[in-house]
mmCIF file as Biopython writes it, N, C-alpha, C and O atoms, coordinates in Angstrom:
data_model
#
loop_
_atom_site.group_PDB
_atom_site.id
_atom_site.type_symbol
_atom_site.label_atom_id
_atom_site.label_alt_id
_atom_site.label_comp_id
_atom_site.label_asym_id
_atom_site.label_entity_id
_atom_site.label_seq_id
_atom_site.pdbx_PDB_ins_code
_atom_site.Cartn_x
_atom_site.Cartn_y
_atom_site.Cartn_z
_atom_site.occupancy
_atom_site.B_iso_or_equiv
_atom_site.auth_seq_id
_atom_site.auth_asym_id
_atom_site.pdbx_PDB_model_num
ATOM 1   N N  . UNK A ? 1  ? 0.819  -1.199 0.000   1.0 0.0 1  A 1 
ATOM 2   C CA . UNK A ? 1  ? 0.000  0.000  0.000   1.0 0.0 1  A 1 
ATOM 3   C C  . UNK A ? 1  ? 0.867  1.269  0.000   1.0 0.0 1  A 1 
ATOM 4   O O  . UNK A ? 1  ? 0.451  2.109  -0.799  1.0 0.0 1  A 1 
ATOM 5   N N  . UNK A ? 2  ? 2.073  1.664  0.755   1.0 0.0 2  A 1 
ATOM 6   C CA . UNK A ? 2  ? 2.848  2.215  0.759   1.0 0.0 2  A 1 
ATOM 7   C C  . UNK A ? 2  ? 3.635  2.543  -0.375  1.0 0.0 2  A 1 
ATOM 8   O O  . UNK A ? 2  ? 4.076  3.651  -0.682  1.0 0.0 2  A 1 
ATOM 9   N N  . UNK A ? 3  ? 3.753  1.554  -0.915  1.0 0.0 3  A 1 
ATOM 10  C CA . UNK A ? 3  ? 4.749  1.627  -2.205  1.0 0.0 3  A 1 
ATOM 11  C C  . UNK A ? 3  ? 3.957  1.784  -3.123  1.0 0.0 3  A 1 
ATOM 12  O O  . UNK A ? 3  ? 4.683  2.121  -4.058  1.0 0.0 3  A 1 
ATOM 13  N N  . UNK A ? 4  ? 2.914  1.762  -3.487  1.0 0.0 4  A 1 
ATOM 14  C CA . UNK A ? 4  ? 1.858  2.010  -4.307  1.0 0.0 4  A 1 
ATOM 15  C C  . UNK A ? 4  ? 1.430  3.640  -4.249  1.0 0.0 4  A 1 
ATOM 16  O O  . UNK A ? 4  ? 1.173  4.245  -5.290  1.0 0.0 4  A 1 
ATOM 17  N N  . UNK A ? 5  ? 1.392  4.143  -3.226  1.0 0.0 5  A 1 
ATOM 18  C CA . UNK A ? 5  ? 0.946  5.533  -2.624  1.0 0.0 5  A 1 
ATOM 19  C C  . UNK A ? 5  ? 2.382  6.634  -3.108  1.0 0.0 5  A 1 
ATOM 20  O O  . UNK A ? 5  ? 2.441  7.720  -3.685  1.0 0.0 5  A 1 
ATOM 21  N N  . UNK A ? 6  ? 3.270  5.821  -2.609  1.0 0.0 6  A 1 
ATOM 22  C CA . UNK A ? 6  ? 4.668  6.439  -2.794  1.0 0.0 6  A 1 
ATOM 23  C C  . UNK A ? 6  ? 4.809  6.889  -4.558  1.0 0.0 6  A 1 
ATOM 24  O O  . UNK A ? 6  ? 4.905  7.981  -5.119  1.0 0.0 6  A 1 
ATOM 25  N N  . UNK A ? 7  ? 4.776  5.772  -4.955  1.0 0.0 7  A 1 
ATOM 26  C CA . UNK A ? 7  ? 4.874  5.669  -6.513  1.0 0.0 7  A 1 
ATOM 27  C C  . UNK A ? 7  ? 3.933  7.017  -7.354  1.0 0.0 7  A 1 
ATOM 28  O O  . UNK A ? 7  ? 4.422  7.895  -8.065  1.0 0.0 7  A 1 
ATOM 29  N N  . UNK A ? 8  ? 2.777  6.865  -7.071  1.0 0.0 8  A 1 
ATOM 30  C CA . UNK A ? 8  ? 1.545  8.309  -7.290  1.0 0.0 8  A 1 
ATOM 31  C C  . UNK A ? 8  ? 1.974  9.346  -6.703  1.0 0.0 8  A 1 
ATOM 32  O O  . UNK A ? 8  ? 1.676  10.376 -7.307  1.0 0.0 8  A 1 
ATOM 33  N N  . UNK A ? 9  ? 2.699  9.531  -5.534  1.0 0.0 9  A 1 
ATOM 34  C CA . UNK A ? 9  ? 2.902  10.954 -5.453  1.0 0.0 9  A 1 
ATOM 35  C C  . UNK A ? 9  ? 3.960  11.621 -6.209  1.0 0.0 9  A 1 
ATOM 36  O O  . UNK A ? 9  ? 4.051  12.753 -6.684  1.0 0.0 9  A 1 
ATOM 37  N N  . UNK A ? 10 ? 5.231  9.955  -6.177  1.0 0.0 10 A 1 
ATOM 38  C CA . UNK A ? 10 ? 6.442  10.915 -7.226  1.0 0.0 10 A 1 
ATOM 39  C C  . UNK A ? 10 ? 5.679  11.423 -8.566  1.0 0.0 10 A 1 
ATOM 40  O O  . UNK A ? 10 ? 5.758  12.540 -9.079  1.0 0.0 10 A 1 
ATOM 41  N N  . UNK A ? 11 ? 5.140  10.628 -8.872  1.0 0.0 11 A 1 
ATOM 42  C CA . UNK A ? 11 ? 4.544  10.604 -10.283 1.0 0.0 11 A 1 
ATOM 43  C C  . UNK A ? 11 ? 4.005  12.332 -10.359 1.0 0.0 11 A 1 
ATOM 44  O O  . UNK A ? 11 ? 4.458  13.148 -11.161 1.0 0.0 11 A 1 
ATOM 45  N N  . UNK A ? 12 ? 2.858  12.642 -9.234  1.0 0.0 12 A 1 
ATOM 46  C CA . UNK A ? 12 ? 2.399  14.010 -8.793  1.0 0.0 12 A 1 
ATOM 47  C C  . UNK A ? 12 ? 3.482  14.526 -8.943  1.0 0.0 12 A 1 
ATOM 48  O O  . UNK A ? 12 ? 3.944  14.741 -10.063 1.0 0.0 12 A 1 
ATOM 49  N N  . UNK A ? 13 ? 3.946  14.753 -8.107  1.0 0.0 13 A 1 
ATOM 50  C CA . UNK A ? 13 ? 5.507  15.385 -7.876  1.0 0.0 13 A 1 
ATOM 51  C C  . UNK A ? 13 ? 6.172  15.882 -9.372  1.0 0.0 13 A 1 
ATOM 52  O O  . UNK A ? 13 ? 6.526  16.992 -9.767  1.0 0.0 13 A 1 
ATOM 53  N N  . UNK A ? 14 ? 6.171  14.649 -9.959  1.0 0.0 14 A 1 
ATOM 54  C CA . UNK A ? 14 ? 6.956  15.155 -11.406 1.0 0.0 14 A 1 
ATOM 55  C C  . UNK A ? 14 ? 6.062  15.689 -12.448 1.0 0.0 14 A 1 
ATOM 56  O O  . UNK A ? 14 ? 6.550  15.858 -13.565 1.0 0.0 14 A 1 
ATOM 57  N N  . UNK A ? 15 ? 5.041  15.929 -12.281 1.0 0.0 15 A 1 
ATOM 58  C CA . UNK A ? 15 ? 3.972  16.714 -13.456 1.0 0.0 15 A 1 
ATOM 59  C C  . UNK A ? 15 ? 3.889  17.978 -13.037 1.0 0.0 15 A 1 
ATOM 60  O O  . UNK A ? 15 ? 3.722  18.917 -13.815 1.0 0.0 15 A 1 
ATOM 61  N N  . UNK A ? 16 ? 3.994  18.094 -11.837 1.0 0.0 16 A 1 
ATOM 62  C CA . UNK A ? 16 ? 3.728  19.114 -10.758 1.0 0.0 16 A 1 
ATOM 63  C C  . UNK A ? 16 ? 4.878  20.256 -11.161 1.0 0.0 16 A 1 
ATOM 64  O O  . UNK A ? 16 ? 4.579  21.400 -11.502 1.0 0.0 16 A 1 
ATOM 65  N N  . UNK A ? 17 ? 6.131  19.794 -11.073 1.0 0.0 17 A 1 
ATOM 66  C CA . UNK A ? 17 ? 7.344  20.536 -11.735 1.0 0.0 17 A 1 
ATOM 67  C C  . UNK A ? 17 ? 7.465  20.870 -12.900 1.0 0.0 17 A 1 
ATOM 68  O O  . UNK A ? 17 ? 8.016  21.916 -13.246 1.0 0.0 17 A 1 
ATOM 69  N N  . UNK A ? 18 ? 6.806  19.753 -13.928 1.0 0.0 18 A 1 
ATOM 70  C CA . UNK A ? 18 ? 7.154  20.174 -15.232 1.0 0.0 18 A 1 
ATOM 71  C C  . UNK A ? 18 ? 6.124  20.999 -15.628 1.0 0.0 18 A 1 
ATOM 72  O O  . UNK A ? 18 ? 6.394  21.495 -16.722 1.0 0.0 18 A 1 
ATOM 73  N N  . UNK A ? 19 ? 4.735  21.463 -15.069 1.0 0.0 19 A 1 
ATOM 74  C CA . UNK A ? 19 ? 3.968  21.811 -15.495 1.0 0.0 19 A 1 
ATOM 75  C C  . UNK A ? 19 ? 4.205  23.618 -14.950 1.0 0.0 19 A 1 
ATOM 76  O O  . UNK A ? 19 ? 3.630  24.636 -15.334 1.0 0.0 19 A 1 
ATOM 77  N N  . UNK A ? 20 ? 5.301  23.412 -13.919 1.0 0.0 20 A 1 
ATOM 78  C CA . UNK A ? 20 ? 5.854  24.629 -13.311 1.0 0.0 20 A 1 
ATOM 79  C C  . UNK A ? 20 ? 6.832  25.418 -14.318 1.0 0.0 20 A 1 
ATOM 80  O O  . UNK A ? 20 ? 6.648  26.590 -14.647 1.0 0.0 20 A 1 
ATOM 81  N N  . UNK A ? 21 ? 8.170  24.408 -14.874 1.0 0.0 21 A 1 
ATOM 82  C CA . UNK A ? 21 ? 8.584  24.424 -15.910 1.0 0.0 21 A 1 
ATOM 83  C C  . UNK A ? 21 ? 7.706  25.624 -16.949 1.0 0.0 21 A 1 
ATOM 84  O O  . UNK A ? 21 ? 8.153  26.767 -17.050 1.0 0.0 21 A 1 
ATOM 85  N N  . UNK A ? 22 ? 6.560  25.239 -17.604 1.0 0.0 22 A 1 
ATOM 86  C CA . UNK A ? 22 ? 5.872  25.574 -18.326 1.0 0.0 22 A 1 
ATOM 87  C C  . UNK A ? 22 ? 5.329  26.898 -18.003 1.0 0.0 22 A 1 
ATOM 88  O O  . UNK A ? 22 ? 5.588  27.900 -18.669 1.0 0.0 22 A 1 
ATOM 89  N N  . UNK A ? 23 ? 4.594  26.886 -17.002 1.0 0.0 23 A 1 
ATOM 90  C CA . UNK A ? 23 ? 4.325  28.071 -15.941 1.0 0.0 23 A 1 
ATOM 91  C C  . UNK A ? 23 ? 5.357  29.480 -16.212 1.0 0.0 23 A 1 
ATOM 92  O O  . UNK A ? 23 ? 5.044  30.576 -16.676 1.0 0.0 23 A 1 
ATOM 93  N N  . UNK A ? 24 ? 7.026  28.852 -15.608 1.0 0.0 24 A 1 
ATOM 94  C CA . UNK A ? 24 ? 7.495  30.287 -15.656 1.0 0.0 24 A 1 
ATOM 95  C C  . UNK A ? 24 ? 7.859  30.420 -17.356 1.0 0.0 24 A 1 
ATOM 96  O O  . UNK A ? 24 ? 7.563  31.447 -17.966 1.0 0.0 24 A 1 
ATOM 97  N N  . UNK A ? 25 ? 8.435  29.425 -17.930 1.0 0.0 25 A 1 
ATOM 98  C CA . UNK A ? 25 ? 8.303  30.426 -19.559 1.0 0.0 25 A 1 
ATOM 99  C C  . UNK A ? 25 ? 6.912  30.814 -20.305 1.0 0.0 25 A 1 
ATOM 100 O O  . UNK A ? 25 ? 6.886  31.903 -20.880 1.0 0.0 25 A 1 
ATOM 101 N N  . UNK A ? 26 ? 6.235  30.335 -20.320 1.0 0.0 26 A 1 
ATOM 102 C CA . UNK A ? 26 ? 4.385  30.808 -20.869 1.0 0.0 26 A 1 
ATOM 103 C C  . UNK A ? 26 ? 4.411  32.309 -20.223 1.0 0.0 26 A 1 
ATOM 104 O O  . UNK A ? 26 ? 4.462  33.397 -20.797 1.0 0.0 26 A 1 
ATOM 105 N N  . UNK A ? 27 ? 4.364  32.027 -18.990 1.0 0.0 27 A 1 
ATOM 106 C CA . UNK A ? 27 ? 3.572  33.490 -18.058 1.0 0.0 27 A 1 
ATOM 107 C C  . UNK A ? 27 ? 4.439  34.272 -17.493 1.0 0.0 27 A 1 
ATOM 108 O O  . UNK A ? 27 ? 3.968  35.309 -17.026 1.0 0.0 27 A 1 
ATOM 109 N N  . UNK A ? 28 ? 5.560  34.107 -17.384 1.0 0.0 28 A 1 
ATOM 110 C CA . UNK A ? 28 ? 6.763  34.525 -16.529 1.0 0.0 28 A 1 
ATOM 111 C C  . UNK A ? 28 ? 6.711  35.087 -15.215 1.0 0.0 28 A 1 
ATOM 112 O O  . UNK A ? 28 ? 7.005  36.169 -14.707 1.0 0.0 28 A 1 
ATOM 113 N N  . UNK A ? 29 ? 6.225  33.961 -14.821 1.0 0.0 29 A 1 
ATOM 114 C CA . UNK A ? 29 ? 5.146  34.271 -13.250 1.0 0.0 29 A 1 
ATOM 115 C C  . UNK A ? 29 ? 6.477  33.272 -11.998 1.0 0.0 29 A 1 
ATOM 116 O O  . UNK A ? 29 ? 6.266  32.194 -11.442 1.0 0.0 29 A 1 
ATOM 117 N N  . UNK A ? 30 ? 7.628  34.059 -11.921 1.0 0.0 30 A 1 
ATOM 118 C CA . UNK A ? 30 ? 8.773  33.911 -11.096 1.0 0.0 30 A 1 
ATOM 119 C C  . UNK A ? 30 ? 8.215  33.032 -10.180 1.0 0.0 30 A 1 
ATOM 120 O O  . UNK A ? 30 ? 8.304  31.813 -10.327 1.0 0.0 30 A 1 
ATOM 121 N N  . UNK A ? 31 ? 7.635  33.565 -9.229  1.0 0.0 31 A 1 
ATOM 122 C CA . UNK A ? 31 ? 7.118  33.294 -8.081  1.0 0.0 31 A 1 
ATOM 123 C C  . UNK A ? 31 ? 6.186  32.139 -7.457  1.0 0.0 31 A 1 
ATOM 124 O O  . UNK A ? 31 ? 6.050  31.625 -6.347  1.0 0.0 31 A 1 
ATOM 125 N N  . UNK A ? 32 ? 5.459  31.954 -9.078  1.0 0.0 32 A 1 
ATOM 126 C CA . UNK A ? 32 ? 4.609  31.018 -9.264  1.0 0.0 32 A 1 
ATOM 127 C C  . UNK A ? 32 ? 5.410  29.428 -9.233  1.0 0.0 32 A 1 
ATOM 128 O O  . UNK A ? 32 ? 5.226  28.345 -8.677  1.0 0.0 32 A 1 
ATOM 129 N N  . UNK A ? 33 ? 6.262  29.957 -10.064 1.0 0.0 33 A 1 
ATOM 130 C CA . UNK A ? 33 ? 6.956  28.812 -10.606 1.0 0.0 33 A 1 
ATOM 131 C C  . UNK A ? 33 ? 7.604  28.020 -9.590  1.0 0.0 33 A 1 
ATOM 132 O O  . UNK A ? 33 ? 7.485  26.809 -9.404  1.0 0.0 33 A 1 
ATOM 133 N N  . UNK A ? 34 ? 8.416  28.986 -8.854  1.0 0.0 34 A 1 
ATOM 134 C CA . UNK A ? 34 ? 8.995  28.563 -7.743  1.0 0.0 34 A 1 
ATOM 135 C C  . UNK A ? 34 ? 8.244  27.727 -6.548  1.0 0.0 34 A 1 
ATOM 136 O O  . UNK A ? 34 ? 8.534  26.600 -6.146  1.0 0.0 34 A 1 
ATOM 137 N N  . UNK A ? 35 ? 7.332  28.482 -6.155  1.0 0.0 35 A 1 
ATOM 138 C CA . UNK A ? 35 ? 6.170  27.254 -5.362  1.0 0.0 35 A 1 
ATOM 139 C C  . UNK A ? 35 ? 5.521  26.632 -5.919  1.0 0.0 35 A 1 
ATOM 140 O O  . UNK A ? 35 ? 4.708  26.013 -5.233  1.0 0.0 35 A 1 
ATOM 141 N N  . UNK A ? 36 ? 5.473  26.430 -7.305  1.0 0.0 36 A 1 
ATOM 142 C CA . UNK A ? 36 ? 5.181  24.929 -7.771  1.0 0.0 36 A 1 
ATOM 143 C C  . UNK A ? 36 ? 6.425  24.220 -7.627  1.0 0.0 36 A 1 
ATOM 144 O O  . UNK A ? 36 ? 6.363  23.152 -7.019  1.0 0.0 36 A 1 
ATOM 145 N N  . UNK A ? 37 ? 7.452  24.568 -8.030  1.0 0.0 37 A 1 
ATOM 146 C CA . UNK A ? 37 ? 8.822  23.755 -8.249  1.0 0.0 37 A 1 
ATOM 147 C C  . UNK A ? 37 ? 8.697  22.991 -6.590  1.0 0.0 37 A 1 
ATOM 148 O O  . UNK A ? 37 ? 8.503  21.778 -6.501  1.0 0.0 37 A 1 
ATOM 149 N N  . UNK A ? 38 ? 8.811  23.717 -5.570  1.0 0.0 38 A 1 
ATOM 150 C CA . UNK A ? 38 ? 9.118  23.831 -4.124  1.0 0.0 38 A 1 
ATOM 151 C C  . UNK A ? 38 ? 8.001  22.157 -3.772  1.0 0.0 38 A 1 
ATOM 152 O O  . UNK A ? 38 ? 8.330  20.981 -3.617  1.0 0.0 38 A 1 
ATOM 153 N N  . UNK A ? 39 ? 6.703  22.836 -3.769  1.0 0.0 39 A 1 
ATOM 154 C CA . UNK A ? 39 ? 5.477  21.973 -3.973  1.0 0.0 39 A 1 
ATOM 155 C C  . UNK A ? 39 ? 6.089  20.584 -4.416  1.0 0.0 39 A 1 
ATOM 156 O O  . UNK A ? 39 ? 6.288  19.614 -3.684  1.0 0.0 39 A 1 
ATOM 157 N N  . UNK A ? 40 ? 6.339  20.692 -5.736  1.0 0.0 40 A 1 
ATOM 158 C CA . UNK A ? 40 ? 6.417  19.123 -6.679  1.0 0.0 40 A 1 
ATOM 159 C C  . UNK A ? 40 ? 7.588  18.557 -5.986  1.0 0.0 40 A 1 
ATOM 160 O O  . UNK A ? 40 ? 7.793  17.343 -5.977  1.0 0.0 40 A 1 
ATOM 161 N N  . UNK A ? 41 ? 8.203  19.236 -5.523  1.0 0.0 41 A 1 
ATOM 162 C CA . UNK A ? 41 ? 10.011 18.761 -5.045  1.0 0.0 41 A 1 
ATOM 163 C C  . UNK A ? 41 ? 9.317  17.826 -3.540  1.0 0.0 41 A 1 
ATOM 164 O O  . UNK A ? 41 ? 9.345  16.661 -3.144  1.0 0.0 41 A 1 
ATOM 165 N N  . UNK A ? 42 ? 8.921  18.713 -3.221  1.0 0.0 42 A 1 
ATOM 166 C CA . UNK A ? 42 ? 8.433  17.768 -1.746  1.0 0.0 42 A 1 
ATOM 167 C C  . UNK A ? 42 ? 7.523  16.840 -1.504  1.0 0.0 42 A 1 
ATOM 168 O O  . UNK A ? 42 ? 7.439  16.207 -0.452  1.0 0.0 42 A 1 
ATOM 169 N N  . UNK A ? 43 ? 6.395  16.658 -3.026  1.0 0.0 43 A 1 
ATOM 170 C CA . UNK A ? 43 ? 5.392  15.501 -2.765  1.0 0.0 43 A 1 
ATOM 171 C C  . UNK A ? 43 ? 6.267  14.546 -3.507  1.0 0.0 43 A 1 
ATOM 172 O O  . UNK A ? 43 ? 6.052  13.335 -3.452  1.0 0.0 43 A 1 
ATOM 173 N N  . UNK A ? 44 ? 7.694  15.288 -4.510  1.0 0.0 44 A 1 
ATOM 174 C CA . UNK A ? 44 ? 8.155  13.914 -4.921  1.0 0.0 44 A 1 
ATOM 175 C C  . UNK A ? 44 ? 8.913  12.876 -3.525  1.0 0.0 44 A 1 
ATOM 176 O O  . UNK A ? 44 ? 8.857  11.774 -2.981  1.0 0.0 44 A 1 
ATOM 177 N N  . UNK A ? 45 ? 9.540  14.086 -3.503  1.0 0.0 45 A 1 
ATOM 178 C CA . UNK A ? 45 ? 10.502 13.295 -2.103  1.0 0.0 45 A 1 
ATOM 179 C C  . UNK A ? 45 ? 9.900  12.968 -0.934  1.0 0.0 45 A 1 
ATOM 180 O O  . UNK A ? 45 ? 10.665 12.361 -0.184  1.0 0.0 45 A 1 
ATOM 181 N N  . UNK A ? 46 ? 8.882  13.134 -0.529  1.0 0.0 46 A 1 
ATOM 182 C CA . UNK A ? 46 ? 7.519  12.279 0.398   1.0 0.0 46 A 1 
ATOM 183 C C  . UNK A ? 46 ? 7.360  10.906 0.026   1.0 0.0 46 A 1 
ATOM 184 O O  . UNK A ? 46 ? 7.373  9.912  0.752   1.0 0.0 46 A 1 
ATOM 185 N N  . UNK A ? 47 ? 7.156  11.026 -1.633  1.0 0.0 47 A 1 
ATOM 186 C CA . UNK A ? 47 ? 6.889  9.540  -2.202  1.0 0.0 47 A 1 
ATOM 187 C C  . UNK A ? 47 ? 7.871  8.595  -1.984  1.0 0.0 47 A 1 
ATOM 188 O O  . UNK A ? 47 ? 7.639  7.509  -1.453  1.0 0.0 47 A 1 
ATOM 189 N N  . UNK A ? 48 ? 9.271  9.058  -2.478  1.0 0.0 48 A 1 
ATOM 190 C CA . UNK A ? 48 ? 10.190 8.665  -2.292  1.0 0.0 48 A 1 
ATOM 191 C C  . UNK A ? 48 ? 10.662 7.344  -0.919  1.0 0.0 48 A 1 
ATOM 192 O O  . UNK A ? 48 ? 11.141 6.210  -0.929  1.0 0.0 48 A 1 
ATOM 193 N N  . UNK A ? 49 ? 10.158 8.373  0.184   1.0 0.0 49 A 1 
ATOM 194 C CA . UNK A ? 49 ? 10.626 7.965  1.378   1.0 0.0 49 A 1 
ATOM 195 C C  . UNK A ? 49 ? 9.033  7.046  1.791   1.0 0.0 49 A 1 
ATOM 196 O O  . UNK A ? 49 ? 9.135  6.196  2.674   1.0 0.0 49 A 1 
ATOM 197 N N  . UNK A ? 50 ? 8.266  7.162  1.431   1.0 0.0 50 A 1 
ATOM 198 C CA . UNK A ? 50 ? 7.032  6.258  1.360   1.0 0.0 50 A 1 
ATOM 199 C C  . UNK A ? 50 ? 7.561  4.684  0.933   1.0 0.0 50 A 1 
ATOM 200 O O  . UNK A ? 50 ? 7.581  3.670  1.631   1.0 0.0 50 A 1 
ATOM 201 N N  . UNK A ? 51 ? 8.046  4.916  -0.712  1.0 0.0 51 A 1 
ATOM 202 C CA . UNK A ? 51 ? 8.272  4.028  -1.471  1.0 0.0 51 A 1 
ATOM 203 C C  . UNK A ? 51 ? 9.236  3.489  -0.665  1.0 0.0 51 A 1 
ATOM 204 O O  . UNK A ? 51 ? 9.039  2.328  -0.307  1.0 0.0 51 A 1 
ATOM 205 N N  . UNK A ? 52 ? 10.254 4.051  -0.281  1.0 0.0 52 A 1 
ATOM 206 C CA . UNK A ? 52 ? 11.843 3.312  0.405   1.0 0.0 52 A 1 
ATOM 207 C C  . UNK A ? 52 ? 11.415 2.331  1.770   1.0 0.0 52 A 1 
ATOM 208 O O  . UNK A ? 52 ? 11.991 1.286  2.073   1.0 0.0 52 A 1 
ATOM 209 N N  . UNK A ? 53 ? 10.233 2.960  2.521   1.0 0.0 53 A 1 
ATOM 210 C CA . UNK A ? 53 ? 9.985  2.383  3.399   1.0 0.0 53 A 1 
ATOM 211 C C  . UNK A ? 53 ? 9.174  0.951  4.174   1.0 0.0 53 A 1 
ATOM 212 O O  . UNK A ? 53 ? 9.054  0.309  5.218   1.0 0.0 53 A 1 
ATOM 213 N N  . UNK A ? 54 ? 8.626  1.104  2.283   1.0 0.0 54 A 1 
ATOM 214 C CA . UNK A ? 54 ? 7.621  -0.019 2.118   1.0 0.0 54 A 1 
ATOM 215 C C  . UNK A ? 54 ? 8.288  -1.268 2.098   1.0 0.0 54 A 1 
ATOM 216 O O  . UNK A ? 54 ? 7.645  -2.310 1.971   1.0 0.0 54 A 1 
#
């Protein structure tokens, strides 16, 4: 269950960034970008340690 949960959030995590990616060149919304980046960085590495623990 863990490793299953883990796996979906990196997954979150990495759409989450690239869609941030997208964010600051489209809109050039600095700020935005950055707390998405921040955001995706930490539900990846949540998953991460989910997944490792399972």
């Amino acid at each position: 269950m863990r490793g299953s949960l883990g796996w979906i959030l990196q997954l979150v995590g990495l759409v989450v960034v690239g869609s941030a990616l997208l964010v600051g060149l489209l809109q050039d919304a600095l700020r935005t970008e950055v707390a998405m980046l921040a955001i995706g960085s930490g539900l990846f590495l949540l998953g991460r340690r989910l997944e490792k623990s399972a």
